[in-house]
C-alpha positions in Angstrom: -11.9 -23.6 22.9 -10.7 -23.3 19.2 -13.1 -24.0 16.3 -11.6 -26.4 13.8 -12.6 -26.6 10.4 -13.7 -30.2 8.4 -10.4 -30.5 7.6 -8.9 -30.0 11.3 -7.5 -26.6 10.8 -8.0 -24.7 14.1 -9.3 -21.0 13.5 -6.6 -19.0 15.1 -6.3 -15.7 12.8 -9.0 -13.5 11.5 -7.6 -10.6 9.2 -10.1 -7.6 9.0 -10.0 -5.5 6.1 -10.8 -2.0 7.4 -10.8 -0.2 4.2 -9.6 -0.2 0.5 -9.2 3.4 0.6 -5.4 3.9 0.0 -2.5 6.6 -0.3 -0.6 4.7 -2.8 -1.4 3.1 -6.2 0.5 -0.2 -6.5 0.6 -1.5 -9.9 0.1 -4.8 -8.5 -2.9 -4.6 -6.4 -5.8 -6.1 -6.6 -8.7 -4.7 -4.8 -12.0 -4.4 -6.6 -13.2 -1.1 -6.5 -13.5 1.8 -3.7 -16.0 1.4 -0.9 -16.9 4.7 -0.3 -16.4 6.1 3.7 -19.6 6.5 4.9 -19.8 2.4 4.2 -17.2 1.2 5.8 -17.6 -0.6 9.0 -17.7 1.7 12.2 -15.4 0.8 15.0 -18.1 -0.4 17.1 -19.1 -2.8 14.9 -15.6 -3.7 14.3 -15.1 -3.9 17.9 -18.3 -6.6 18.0 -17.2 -8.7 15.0 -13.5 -9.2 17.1 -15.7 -9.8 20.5 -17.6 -12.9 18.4 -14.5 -13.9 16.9 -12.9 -14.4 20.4 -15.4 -16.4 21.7 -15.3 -19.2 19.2 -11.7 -19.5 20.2 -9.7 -16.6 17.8 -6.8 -15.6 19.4 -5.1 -13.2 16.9 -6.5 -10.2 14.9 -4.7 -8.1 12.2 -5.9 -5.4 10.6 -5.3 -4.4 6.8 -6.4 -2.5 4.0 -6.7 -1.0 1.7 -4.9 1.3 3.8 -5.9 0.8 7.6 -4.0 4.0 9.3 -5.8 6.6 6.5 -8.8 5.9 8.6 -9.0 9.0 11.2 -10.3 6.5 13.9 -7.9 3.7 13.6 -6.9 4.6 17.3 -10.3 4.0 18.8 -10.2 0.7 16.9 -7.3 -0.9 17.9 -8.1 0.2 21.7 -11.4 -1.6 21.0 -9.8 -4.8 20.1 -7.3 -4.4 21.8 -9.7 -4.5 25.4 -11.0 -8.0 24.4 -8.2 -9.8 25.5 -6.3 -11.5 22.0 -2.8 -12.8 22.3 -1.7 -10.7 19.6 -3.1 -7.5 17.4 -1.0 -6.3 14.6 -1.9 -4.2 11.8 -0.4 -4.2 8.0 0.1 -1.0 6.1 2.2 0.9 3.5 4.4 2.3 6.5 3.6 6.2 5.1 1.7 7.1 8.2 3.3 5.5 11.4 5.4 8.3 12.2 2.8 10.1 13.2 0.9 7.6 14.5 3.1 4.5 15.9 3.4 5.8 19.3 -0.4 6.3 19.8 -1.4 3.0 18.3 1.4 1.5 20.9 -0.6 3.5 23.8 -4.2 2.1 22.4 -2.8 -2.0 22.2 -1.1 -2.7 19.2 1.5 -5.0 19.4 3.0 -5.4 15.7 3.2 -3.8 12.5 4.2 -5.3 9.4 5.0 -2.8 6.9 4.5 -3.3 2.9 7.8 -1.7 1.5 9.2 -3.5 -1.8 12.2 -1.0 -2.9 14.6 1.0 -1.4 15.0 2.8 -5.1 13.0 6.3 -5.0 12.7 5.7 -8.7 11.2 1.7 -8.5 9.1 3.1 -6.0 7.8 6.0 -7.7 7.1 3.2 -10.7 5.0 0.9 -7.9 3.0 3.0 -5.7 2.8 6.2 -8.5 3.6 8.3 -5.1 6.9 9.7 -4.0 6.4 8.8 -0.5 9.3 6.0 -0.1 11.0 7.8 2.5 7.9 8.5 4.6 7.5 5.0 4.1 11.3 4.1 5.9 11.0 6.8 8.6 7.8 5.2 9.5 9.9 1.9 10.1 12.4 3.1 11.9 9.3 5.0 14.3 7.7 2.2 14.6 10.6 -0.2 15.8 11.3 2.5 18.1 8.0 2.9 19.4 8.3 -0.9 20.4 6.0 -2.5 17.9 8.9 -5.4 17.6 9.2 -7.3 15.6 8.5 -4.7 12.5 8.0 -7.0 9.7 8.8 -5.4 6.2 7.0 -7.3 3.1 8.8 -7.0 0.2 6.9 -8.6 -2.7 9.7 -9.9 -5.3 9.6 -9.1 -8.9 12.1 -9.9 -11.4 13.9 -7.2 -13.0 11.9 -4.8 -10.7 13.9 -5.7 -7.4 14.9 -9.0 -7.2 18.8 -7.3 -7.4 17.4 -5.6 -3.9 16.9 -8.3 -1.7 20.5 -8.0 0.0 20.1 -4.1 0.2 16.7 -4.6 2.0 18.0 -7.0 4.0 20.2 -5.2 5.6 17.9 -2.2 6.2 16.4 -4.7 8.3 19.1 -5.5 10.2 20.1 -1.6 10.7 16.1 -1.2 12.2 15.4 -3.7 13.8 13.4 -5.3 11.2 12.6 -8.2 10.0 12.1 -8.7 6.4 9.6 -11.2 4.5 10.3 -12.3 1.3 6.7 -12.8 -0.4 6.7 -14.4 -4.4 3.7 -12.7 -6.1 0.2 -14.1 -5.9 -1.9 -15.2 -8.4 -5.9 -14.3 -7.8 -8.8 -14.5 -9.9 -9.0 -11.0 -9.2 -5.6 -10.1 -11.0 -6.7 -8.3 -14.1 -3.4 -9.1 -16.1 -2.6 -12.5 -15.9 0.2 -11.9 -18.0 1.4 -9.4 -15.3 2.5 -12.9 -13.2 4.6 -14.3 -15.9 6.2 -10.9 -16.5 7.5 -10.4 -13.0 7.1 -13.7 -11.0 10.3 -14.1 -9.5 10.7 -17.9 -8.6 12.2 -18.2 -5.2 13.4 -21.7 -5.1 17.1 -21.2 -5.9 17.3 -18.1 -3.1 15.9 -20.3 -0.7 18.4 -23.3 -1.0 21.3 -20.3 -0.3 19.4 -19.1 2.3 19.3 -22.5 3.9 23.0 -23.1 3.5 24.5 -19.7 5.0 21.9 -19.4 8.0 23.0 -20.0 11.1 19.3 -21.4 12.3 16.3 -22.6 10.2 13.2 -22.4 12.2 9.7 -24.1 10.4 6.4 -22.3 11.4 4.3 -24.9 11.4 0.6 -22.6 11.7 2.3 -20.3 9.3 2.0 -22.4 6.1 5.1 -24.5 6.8 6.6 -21.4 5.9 10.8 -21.3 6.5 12.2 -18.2 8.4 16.2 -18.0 8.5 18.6 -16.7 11.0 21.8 -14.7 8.9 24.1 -12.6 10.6 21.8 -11.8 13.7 19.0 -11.2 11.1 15.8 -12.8 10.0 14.4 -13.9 6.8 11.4 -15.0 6.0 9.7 -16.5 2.6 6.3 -16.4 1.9 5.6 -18.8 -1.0 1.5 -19.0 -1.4 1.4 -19.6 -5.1 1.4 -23.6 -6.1 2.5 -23.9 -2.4 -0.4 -26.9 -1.1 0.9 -26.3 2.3 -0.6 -23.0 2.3 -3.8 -24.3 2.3 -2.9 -27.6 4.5 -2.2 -25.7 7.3 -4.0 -22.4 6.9 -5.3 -21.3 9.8 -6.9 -18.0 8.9 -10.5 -16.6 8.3 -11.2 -13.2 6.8 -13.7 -10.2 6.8 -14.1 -8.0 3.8 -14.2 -4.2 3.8 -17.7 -5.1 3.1 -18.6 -6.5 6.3 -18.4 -10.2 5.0 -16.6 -13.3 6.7 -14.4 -14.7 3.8 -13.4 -18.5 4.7 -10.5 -18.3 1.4 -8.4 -15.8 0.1 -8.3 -17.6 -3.3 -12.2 -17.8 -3.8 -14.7 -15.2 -3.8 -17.9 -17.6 -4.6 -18.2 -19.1 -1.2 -18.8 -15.5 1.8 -21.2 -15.1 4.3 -22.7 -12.3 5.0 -22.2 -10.3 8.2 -22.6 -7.1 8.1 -26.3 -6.7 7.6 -27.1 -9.5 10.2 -25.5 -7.5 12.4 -26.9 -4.2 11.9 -30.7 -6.0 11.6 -30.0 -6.7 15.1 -28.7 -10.2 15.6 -27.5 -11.3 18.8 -24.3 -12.4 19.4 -25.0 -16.4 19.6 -27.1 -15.7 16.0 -23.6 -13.6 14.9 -21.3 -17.0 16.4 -23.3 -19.4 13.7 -22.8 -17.2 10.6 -18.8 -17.2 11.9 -19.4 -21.4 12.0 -21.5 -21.4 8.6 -18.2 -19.5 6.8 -15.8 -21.9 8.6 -18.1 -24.9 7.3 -17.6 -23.4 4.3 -13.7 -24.0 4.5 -12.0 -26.4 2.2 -8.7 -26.4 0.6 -8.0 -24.5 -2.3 -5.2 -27.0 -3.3 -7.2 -30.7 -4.2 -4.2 -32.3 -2.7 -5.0 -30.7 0.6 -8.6 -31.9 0.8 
């Protein structure tokens, strides 16, 4: 049976952070810090935190980053997981490594990928990730959709006068692989060390949507997914992902994380409220002990949005 929280949002998702060791530098991201290797979370441990997860009613796990496929044993974990039994495993990364490793990670479980690719413009993407890998980065697409992780998902995050002019050109390199692509407007965190950054390049997506919704041949609402609208053009798919100011992010979030540091976070907007579950876990706790620390962080669980609550 599901857990719900106090506000009857059913845990379905928990997104574990593997890692904030990455290949590329993204101007916009905001991790704090490097955990160093020999920290990071084994996958045995990984594999029990999923096991827990499961038996309070989680039925989807995605792994992330950092950069999850720089770890050298992101096979064994996703065969882990994958063992348990969820209804879906998916994994998010830069797209850089999946040509070598797609058709492995398809062997060992996985079942999706959603790939973070916001340019198509060597140049732009150069200016992003500091890294001339962009064409790793596309071959890996085209891999993975070929390997069968379907639907590949590609994340472009939309910055005006960056790439907002590149929407249609992405778009369609989605529909020539198989892909689908997901618009996402830039968030705002109390980790962002340049608010300022936001008003530069926040690209409001309001105006794109309301074109979107005109031309598509189907509009389908995903109601667990934020309320979030994905549109059918041309035999393609588009998707917006609008967190910022958006209170039905929070109203129907259904999502718990865990940290590269080994702790459940119950909101990705607040840092102030984690539990910590790591060193329970390596002191020995059992599994039932490891199940109320999951609860307490889901206690813990309120809207970030006061409208919400």
């Amino acid at each position: 049976m599901t857990v719900t929280d106090n506000y009857q949002r059913p845990i379905i998702s928990l997104r574990i952070s593997i890692t904030n060791r990455c290949n590329v530098n993204c101007f916009y991201c905001h991790h704090d810090g490097i955990l160093p290797q020999k920290y990071e979370m084994t996958p045995d441990e990984i594999h029990r935190i999923a096991q827990v997860a499961h038996s309070i009613g989680v039925r989807k796990i995605r792994l992330s980053g950092g950069e999850p496929l720089i770890r050298d044993d992101i096979k064994e974990i996703v065969s882990k997981i994958s063992s348990i039994g969820f209804k879906d495993v998916s994994i998010t990364t830069n797209g850089t490594y999946l040509t070598r490793y797609a058709d492995e990670l398809v062997e060992s479980g996985l079942n999706r990928v959603n790939v973070s690719l916001d340019t198509l413009n060597p140049e732009i993407y150069r200016f992003i990730t500091k890294k001339n890998y962009l064409q790793k980065a596309k071959d890996g697409i085209i891999h993975a959709a070929k390997a069968g992780l379907y639907p590949v998902k590609v994340n472009m995050v939309v910055m005006k006068g960056l790439n907002h002019d590149e929407i249609w050109d992405m778009f369609k390199f989605c529909q020539e692989n198989d892909a689908v692509l997901q618009l996402i407007e830039l968030l705002k965190t109390d980790n962002c060390p340049d608010n300022g950054f936001i008003d530069d390049y926040h690209y409001k997506m309001d105006d794109l949507e309301e074109k979107l919704a005109n031309m598509a041949d189907k509009v389908k609402t995903r109601r667990f997914m934020q309320d979030r609208k994905k549109y059918f053009v041309d035999g393609g798919e588009i998707e917006i992902v609008k967190p910022m100011d958006n209170t039905q992010f929070c109203k129907n979030c259904t999502r718990i994380r865990i940290t590269p540091e080994g702790k459940l976070k119950p909101c990705l907007l607040r840092n102030d409220n984690l539990v910590n579950f790591i060193k329970p876990m390596r002191e020995g706790k059992s599994n039932e002990e490891l199940k109320k620390l999951f609860l307490e962080a889901i206690n813990n669980r309120e809207p970030f949005y006061e409208q919400c609550r």
